[in-house]
N, C-alpha and C positions, 0 to 999 in steps of 0.2 A: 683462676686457673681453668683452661677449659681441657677437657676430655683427651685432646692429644695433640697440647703443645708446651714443652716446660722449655718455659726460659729460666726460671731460676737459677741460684747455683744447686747443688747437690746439698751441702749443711741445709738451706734454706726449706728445701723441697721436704727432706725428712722431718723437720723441725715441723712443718703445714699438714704431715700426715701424723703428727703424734696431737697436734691441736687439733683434727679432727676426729679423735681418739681412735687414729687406727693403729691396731698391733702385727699386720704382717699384711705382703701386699706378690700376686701369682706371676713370678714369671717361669716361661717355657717358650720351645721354639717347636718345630715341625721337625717327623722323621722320614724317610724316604717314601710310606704309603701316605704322606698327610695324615699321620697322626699328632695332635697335640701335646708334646711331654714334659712336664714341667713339675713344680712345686712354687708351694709357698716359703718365705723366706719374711724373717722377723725386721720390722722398720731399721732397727737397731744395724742388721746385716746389711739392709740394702743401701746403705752408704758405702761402707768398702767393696761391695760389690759392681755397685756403677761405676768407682773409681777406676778396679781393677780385674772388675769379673769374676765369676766362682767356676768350682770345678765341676763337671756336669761329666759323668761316666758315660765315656763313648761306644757303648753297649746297643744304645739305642740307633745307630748304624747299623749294628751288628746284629739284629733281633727282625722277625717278621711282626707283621701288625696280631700275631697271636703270642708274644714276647717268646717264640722257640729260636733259637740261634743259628743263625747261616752257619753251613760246613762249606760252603765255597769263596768266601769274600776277606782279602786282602787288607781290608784299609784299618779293619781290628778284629780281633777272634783271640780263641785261646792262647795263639800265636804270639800276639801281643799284650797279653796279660788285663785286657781291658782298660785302660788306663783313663785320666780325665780329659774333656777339652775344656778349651777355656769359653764359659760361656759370657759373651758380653751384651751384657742391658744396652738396646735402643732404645735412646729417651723419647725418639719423636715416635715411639708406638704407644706411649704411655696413654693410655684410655683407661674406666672405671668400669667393675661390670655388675652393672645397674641390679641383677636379680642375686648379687652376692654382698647387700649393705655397701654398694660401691665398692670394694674390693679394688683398689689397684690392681692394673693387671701391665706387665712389660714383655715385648717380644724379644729376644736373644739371638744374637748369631753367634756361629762356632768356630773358635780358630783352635787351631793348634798351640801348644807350648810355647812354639815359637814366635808366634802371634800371626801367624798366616790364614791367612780365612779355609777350613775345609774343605775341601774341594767336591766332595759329596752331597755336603749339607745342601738341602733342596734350595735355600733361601737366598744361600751362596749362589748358587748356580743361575737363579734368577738373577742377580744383579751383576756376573760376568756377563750376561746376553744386554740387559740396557744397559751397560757401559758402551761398548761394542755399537749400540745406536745412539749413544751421545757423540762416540765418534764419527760415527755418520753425520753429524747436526740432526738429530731428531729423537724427540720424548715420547715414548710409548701409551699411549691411552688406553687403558682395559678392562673388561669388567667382565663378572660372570653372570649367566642364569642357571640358576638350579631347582629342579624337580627332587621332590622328595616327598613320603607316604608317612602316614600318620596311624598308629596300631592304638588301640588299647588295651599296653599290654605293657610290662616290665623284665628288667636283665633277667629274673626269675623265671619269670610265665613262659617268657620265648623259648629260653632252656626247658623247664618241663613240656614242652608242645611240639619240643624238636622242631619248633619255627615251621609248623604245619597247623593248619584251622585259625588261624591268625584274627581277631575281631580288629576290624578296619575302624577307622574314625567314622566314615560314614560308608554308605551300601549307593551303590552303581556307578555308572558312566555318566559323569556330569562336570564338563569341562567349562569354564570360564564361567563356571556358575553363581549367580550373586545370591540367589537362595541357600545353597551349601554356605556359601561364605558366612552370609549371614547369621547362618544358625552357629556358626563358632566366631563368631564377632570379637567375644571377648579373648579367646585363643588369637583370633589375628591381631586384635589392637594390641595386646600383652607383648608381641614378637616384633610388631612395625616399632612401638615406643621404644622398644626397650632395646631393639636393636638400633635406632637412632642414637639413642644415649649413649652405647658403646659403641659408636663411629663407626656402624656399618650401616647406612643409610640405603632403606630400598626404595626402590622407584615406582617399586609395582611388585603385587601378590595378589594372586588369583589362584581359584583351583584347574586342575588338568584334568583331563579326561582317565579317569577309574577311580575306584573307594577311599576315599582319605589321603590325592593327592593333592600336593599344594607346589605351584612353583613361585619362586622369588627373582625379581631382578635388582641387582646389587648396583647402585648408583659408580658409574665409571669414576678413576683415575689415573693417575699412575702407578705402572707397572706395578713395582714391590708394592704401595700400598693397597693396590687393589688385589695382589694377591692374596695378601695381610687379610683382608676384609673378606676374601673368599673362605679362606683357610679358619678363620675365626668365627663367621658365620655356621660352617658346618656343625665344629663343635657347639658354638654358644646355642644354637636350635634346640640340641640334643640335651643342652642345660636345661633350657626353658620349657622343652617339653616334660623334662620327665616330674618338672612341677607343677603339670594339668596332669597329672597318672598319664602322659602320652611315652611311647617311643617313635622314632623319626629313624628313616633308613634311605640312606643314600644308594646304595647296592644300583648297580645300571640295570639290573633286572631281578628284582625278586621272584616274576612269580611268571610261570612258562604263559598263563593266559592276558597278562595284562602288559599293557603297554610299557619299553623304558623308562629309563629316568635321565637325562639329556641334563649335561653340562656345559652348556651352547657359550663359546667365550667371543665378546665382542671386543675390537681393536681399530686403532687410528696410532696416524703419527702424526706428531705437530713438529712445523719446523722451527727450529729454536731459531735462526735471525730473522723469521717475521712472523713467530709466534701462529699459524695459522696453519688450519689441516694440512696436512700435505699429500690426503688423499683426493681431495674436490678439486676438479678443473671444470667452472660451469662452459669449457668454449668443446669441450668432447661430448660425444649424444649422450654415456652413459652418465655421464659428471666425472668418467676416473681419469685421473691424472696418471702421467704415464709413472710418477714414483707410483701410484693405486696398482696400476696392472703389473708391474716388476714384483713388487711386496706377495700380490696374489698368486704371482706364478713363481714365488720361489715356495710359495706353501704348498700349491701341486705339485712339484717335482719331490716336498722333502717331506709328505705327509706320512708315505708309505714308510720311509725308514725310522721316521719320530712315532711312529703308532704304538712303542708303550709308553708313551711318555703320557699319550692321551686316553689311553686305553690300556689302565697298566695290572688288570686283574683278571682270570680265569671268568669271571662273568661280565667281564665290558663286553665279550664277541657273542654273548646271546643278545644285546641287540643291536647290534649292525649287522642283521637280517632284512633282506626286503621286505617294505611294508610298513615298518615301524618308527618312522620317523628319525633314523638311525640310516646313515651312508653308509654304503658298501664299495665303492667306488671312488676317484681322487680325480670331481667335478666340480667346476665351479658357474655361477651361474647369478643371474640378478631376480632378487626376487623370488626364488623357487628355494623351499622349502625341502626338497628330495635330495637335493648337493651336499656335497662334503663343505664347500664355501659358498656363501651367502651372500653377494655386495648388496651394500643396500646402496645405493644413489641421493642423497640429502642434501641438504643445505648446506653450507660451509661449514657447520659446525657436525650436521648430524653424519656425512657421507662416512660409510663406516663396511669394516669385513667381520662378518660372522663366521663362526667355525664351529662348526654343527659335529663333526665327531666324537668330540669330548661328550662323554656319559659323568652322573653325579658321580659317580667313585674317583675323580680325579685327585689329585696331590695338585690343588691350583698352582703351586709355584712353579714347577717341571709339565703342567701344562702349558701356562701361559709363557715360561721358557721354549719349550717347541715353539708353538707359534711364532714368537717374536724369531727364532734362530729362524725357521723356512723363510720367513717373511725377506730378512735380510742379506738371506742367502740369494736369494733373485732380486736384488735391488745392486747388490756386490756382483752380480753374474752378468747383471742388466738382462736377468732371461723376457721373453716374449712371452706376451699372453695368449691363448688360443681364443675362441670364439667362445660365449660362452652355452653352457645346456640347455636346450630350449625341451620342453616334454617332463616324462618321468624318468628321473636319472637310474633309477632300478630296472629300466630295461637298458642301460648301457654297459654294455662290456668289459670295454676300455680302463684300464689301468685300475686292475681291481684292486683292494685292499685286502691285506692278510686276516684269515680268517679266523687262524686263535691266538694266541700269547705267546707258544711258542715258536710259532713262525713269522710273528711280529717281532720278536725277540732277535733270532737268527738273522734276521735284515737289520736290526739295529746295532749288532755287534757287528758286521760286518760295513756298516756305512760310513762312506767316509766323508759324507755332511754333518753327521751325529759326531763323529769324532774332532773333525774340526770347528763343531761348536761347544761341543765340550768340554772336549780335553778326553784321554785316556783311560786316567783314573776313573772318574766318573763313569764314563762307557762299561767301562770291563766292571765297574761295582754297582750299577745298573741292571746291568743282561743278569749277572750273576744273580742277583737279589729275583729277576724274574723268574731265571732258571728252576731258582728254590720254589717257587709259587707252581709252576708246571709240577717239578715233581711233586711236587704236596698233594695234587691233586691227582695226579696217574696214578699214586696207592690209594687213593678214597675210594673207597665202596660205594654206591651212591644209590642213592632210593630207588632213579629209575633202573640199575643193575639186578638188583632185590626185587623189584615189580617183574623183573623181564624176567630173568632169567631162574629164580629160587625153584620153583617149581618144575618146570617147562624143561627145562635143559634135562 
C-alpha cells in the first residue's frame, strides 16, 4: 500500500492497520485561516466512518484562528445552536505521517446534513473553481513556495518574551546559503525525507536572506492536491520542528526590520484532449499562447478584488510595501521579480504563471482558488493582455493594490467577479470573518502606541 493510494475495500484496509498494530489513525480538514482541525479516531471507528462520515461540530466556521467566536457570520453561531457537519474521509488523501510511528493520517470534506458539500468550507470552495476548468477542458497545475523562519524557541518561551528578543536559528543575512544550510544538515535532511514520506515532495530548500530563514518549493500538481500538500506542509513543518526544540512561523512579516515571508503560487493549465500546456505556443516571441495571456489578464483585472483571499491578515499588508519583494501594484511582466505576476516562458512543459502576492500566511486552498477564479475569469471574458513591465514595478502607479485588510475587504464584498466565482454565501461569510480580524485589531493597543505615545502625549 503506498502513502496515498487505497484500492482496497474499506473491511480490508482496517483489517491491514490493526495487522500493523495500529490503534487509531488523524483525520481533520482546514478552517477558513488554514488552520488544521481534526482528531484522532479509533481503527475500530474509521470503518463506519469512511462508510458514512462522522459528525465534526461546525464551530470551527464559526471561530477565529484564536478559537474566539464571530458575532457577525450567518452560516453557524449561537443562532444556530452550533450543530455537526458531516465530516467525509477522502481515501485518495490517505498518507502516513512518518514523525508520528506512521500514524494514518485522512483529509475530510464537509457537507451538510443533507449531504451538500459546505459552501464555506475552504476545500469546497477549491474544487467548485476546478470543476468550472474541467469545464472549460482544462486541469489546473499548482504548486506553492513558502518562506518561513526558524526560532529557538517554544509555545512557552514566545508567550513569556511577548514574542520580542526572539533567538533566531541562526544570526544574519545569508541567502541561498550552502554553509547555513550545511550546518543544519540534519534539520534539512529530517524535513526533505520525511516530508517525502508524507507525499509532499520538495523540489528544492535553501535558505533566504535573514536569521533562520528557509524557503521550500513544493513539487507541482493538481489543484486540490497541491493545495492538500500546501496546507499540510505548513502544519507538518511546525510538527517536525518542534521535535529539534525549533518553532517555525509563517506570519508575512514578523519583524518591522527584516524581510517578508512570500507564498509565491505557481500555475499552468493542461488541456485535457491533447494532454499538453495550454500555456506554451513556441510560434509567439514570448512562448504564451493566447489561452497564456487571457488566464494572465483575467488575474490583473481580478487581483484587486480577490486580495484577501491572498492577503487575508492584518499583517499580509506590512509587506506589500516597496522594496520588499512584495507587489504593491496589479503588474505583470516576464521575468521581473518586482510584479504582481511573473510569466516565466519555458519549454512545453515548464512555460508557467507566478503569482507573487500571496505572503506565507495564506489559507492555500482560497489562495490557489483566487488565482484559478482570475485566471478563468479572462479566458471566459477573452480579456486582452497589455504589454508587459519592463523596469522597477514599485515606481509604477497604475492600478494600485489596497493597502490594508480592511479596504481589501470592502472591494471584495462588493465585487462582482468574487461573487460570481463564488457564490454569495461564501462572499458575505468571508468579508464578515475579515471584518472580525480588522476589528480585533482597532481595539489592540499595540507596542508601537505604548512606545509613542505613553509618555509624550
Amino acid at each position: 500500500m503506498t502513502s496515498h493510494t487505497l484500492s482496497a475495500p474499506r473491511h480490508e484496509l482496517v483489517e491491514t492497520f490493526r495487522n500493523d498494530g495500529l490503534d487509531k489513525v488523524k483525520v481533520g480538514g482546514f478552517d477558513i485561516d488554514g488552520v488544521f482541525r481534526g482528531k484522532y479516531i479509533s481503527i475500530d471507528k474509521l470503518g463506519s466512518a469512511m462508510d458514512d462520515g462522522f459528525g465534526f461540530c461546525d464551530v470551527i466556521f464559526g471561530w477565529d484562528s484564536g478559537d474566539q467566536l464571530y458575532d457577525n457570520v450567518q452560516v453557524t453561531g449561537w443562532h444556530s445552536g452550533y450543530p455537526d457537519l458531516i465530516a467525509q474521509i477522502d481515501a485518495s488523501t490517505f498518507r502516513k505521517v512518518p514523525w508520528e510511528d506512521d500514524c494514518p493520517l485522512f483529509i475530510v470534506d464537509f457537507h451538510k446534513p443533507g449531504g451538500e458539500p459546505f459552501e464555506v468550507a475552504p476545500r469546497n470552495v477549491l474544487k467548485r473553481t476546478v470543476a468550472r476548468a474541467h469545464q472549460l477542458g482544462y486541469e489546473p497545475l499548482m504548486s506553492a513556495e513558502f518562506e518561513f523562519w526558524f526560532f529557538r524557541e517554544d509555545p512557552e518561551s514566545v508567550r513569556r518574551k511577548r514574542y520580542r528578543d526572539l533567538q533566531n536559528l541562526s544570526p544574519g543575512m545569508f541567502g541561498y546559503s550552502v554553509l547555513r544550510a550545511s550546518a543544519q544538515s540534519q534539520l534539512v535532511a529530517d524535513i526533505m525525507r520525511q516530508m517525502k514520506a508524507y507525499d509532499v515532495e520538495l523540489e528544492g530548500f535553501h535558505t533566504e536572506t535573514g536569521p533562520g530563514v528557509f524557503e521550500a518549493a513544493i513539487k507541482y500538481d493538481t489543484a486540490v492536491r497541491a493545495a492538500d500538500k500546501a496546507a499540510l506542509f505548513k502544519t507538518g513543518l511546525k510538527e517536525i520542528a518542534c521535535r529539534h526544540g525549533l518553532m517555525v512561523t509563517f506570519m508575512a512579516k514578523w519583524s518591522e526590520s527584516l524581510p517578508g515571508s512570500s507564498g509565491h503560487i505557481h500555475q499552468s493549465l493542461v488541456d485535457l484532449k491533447t494532454e499538453s500546456n495550454a500555456f506554451h505556443d513556441a510560434s509567439h516571441p514570448l512562448r504564451m499562447s493566447e489561452l497564456f495571456q487571457h488566464y494572465t489578464a483575467g488575474q490583473l483585472a481580478a487581483i484587486g478584488d480577490l486580495m484577501p483571499l491572498v492577503a487575508p491578515t492584518i499583517n499580509s499588508y506590512k509587506r506589500t510595501v516597496p522594496g520588499t519583494w512584495a507587489p504593491t501594484t496589479a503588474t505583470w511582466s516576464v521575468d521581473n521579480r518586482t510584479a504582481a505576476l511573473r510569466a516565466i516562458p519555458g519549454s512545453p512543459k515548464s512555460t508557467r504563471l507566478e503569482f507573487r502576492l500571496a505572503g506565507a500566511d495564506i489559507n492555500p486552498y482560497l489562495a490557489f482558488a483566487a488565482c484559478l477564479a482570475g485566471g478563468l475569469y479572462g479566458i471566459e471574458q477573452e480579456l486582452a493582455l497589455g504589454p508587459p513591465l519592463t523596469g522597477n514595478a514599485y515606481e509604477n502607479t497604475d492600478h494600485p493594490l489596497p493597502r490594508t485588510l480592511e479596504e481589501a475587504t470592502d472591494r471584495f464584498r462588493r465585487s462582482d467577479v468574487a461573487r460570481a466565482a463564488f457564490g454569495d454565501v461564501f462572499v458575505d461569510h468571508f468579508a464578515a470573518t475579515r471584518d472580525w480580524e480588522v476589528r480585533a485589531y482597532q481595539k489592540a493597543v499595540t507596542d508601537f502606541e505604548l512606545a509613542r505615545y505613553f509618555e509624550i502625549i
